[in-house]
C-alpha positions as CSV (number, residue, x, y, z in Angstrom):
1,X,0.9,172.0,47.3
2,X,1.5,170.3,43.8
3,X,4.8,168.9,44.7
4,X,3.3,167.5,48.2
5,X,1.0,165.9,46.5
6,X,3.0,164.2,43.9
7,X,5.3,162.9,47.0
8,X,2.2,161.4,48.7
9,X,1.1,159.8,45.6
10,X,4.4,158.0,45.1
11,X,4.6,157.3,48.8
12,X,1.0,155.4,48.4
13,X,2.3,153.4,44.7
14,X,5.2,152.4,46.8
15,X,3.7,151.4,49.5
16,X,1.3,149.2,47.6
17,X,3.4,147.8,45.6
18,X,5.4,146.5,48.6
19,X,2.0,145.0,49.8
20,X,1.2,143.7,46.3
21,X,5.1,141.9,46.2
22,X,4.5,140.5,49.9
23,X,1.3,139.1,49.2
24,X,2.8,137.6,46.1
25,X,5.7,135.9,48.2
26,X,2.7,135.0,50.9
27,X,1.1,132.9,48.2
28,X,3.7,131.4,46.6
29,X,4.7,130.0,50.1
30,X,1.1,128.9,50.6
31,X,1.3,127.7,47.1
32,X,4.2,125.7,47.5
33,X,3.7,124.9,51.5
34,X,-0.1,122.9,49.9
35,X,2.1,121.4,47.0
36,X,4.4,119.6,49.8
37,X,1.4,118.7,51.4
38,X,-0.6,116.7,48.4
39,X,2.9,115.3,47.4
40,X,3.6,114.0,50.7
41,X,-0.2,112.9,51.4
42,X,0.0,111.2,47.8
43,X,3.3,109.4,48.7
44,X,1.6,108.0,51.9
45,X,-1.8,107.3,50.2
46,X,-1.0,106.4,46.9
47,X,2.6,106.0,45.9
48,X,3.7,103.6,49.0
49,X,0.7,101.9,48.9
50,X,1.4,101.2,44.6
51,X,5.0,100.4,45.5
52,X,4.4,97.6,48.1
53,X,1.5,96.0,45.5
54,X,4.1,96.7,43.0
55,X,6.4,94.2,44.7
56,X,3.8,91.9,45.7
57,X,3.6,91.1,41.3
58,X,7.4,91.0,41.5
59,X,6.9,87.9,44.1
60,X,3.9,86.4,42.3
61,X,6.3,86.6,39.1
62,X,9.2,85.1,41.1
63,X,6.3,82.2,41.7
64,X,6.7,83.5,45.7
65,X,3.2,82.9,46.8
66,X,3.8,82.3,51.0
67,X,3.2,85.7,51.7
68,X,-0.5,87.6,52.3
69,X,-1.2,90.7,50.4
70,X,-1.0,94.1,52.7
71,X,-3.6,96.6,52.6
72,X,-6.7,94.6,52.0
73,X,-8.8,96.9,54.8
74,X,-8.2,99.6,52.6
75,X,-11.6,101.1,51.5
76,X,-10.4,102.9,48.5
77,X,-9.4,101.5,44.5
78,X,-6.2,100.2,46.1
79,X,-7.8,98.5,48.5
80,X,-9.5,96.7,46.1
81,X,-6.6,96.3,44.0
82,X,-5.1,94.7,46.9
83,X,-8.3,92.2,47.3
84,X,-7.9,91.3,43.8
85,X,-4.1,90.4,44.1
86,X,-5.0,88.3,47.1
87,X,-8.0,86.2,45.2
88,X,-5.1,86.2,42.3
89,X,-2.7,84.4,44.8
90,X,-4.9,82.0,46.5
91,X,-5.9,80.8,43.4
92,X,-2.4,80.4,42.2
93,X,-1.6,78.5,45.0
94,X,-4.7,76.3,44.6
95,X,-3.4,75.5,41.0
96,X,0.1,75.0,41.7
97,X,-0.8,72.6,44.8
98,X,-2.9,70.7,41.8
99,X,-0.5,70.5,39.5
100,X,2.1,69.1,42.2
101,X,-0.5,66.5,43.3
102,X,-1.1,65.7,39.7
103,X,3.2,65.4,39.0
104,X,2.9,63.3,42.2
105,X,0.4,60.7,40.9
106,X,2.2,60.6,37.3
107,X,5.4,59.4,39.2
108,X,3.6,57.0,41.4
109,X,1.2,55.8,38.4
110,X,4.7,55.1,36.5
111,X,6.8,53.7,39.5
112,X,3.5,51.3,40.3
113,X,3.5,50.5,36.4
114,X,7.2,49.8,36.4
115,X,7.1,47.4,39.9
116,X,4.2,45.6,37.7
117,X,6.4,44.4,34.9
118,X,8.7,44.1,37.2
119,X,7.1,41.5,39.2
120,X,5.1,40.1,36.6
121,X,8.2,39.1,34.9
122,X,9.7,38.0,38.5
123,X,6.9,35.8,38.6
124,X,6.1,34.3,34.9
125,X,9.2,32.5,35.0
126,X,9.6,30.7,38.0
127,X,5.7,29.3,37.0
128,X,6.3,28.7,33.7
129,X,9.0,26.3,35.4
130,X,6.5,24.9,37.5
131,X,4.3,23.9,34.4
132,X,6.6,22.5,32.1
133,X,7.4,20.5,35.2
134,X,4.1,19.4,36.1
135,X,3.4,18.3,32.7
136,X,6.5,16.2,32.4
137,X,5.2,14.8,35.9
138,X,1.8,14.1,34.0
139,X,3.6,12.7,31.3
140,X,5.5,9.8,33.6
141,X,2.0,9.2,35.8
142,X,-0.3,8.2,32.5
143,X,2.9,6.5,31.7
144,X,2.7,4.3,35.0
145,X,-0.9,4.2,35.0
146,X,-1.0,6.1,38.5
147,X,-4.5,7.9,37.7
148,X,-4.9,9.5,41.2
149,X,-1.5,11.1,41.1
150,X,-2.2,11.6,37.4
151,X,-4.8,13.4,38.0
152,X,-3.3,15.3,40.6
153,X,-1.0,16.4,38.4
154,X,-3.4,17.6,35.8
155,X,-4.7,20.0,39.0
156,X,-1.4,21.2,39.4
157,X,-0.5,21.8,35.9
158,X,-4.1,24.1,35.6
159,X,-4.0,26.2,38.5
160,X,-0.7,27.4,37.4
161,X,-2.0,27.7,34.2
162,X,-4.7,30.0,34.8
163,X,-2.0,31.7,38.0
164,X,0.2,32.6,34.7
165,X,-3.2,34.1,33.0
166,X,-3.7,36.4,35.8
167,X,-0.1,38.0,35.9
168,X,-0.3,38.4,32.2
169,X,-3.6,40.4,32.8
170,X,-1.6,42.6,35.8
171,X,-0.2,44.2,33.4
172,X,-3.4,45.3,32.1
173,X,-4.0,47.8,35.0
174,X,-3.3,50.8,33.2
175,X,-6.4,49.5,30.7
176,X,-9.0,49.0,33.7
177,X,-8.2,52.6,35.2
178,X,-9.0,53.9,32.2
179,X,-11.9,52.0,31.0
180,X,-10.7,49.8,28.2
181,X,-9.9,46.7,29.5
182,X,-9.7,44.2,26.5
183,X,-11.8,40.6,26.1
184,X,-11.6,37.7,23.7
185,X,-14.4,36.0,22.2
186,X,-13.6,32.0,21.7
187,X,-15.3,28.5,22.1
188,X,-14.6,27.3,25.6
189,X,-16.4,24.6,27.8
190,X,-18.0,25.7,30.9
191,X,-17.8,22.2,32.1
192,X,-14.1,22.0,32.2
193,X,-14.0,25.5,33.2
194,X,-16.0,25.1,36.3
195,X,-14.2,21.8,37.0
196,X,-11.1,23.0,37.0
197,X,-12.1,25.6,38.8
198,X,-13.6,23.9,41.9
199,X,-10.4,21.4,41.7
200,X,-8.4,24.9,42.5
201,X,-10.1,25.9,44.7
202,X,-11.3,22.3,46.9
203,X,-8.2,22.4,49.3
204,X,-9.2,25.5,50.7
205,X,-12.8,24.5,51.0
206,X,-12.0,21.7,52.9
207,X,-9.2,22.7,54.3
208,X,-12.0,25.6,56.2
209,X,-14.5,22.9,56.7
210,X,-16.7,24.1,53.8
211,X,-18.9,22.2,51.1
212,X,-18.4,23.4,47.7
213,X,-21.5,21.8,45.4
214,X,-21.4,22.2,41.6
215,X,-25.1,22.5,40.5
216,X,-24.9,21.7,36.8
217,X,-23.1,19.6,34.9
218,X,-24.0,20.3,31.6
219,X,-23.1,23.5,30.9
220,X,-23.1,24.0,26.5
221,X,-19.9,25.0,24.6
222,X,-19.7,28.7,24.7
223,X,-18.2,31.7,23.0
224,X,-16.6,34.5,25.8
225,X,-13.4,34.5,27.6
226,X,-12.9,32.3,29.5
227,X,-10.0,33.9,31.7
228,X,-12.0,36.6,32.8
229,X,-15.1,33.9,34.0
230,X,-12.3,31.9,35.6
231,X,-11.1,34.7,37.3
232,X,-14.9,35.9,38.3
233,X,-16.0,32.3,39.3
234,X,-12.6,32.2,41.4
């Protein structure tokens, strides 16, 4: 009875220890069967996700910015990061849009600046011509006592004057855009100033069928600049 026992105890240890080593193997599978599970649901959720952001930086470095973010519907922190990558990349583009506009307007500032000097140069000399020639001409009229054409002359002679004081202020552009435009302060006389003025400008009156009326004619000496009233009163 001794020995039947002892056999039916070691039967029983055997028998659970086969159940204790197959429930062992059962939950290492289970073990290992959930541990495939997280890493592949942490590949889809997380690590895909963090690799397609990741290459959204590497186009934002590349200065690539022509392309949406993906995942912005997300819900979760990527989502999010995903929102702040596409706020990051619209404001890029906003500043890099700026700063071409701005490179833009620097070239045409400069191309406008050098068609200025330029034409300003174009222009002095062929007047300067015409001056020195219309005060020769002035010269030879008082000299023949022809005071109409004399005169006329004189008219000439201060309209290009005053034509060659305006293209030397063109180039003083760059100082009106930006505030500073320079005066002088001299003695002038409004009288001759006005005169001069109106004998300019008389052809075209009349020329339109207009009345131009000075209203005084005894205008004190004054202290300004006189270029920039002439240019005003014109």
């Amino acid at each position: 009875a001794g020995a039947q026992l002892k056999s039916l105890l070691e039967r029983r240890i055997v028998r659970l220890q086969e159940a204790r080593r197959q429930s062992l193997m059962a939950a290492a599978t289970l073990f290992i069967a959930a541990m495939a599970f997280v890493i592949l649901l942490l590949r889809r959720r997380v690590t895909r996700p963090l690799l397609s952001l990741a290459q959204v930086a590497d186009r934002f470095v590349a200065g690539d910015l022509s392309q949406e973010t993906p995942l912005q519907t997300r819900r979760d922190e990527i989502g999010g990061l995903a929102r702040a990558f596409e706020r990051l990349r619209v404001d890029a583009t906003g500043l890099f849009e700026a700063e071409a506009e701005r490179a833009s307007a620097v070239a045409a500032n400069k191309a406008k600046s050098s068609f200025l000097a330029v034409m300003s140069h174009e222009l002095r000399t062929p007047l300067n011509a015409v001056i020195g020639y219309a005060e020769m001409l002035e010269e030879d009229l008082k000299a023949g006592g022809m005071a109409q054409q004399y005169d006329d002359a004189g008219k000439i002679r201060t309209a290009g004057r005053h034509l060659l004081g305006v293209i030397n202020q063109v180039l003083d552009l760059s100082k009106i855009e930006a505030g500073s435009m320079d005066t002088e302060c001299i003695e002038y006389c409004p009288n001759t100033l006005v005169r001069e003025v109106v004998d300019t400008t008389r052809p075209l009156v009349e020329a339109g069928g207009n009345i131009l009326a000075v209203a005084a004619n005894d205008l004190p000496i004054a202290m300004g600049d006189p270029t920039k009233l002439r240019q005003c009163l014109l």
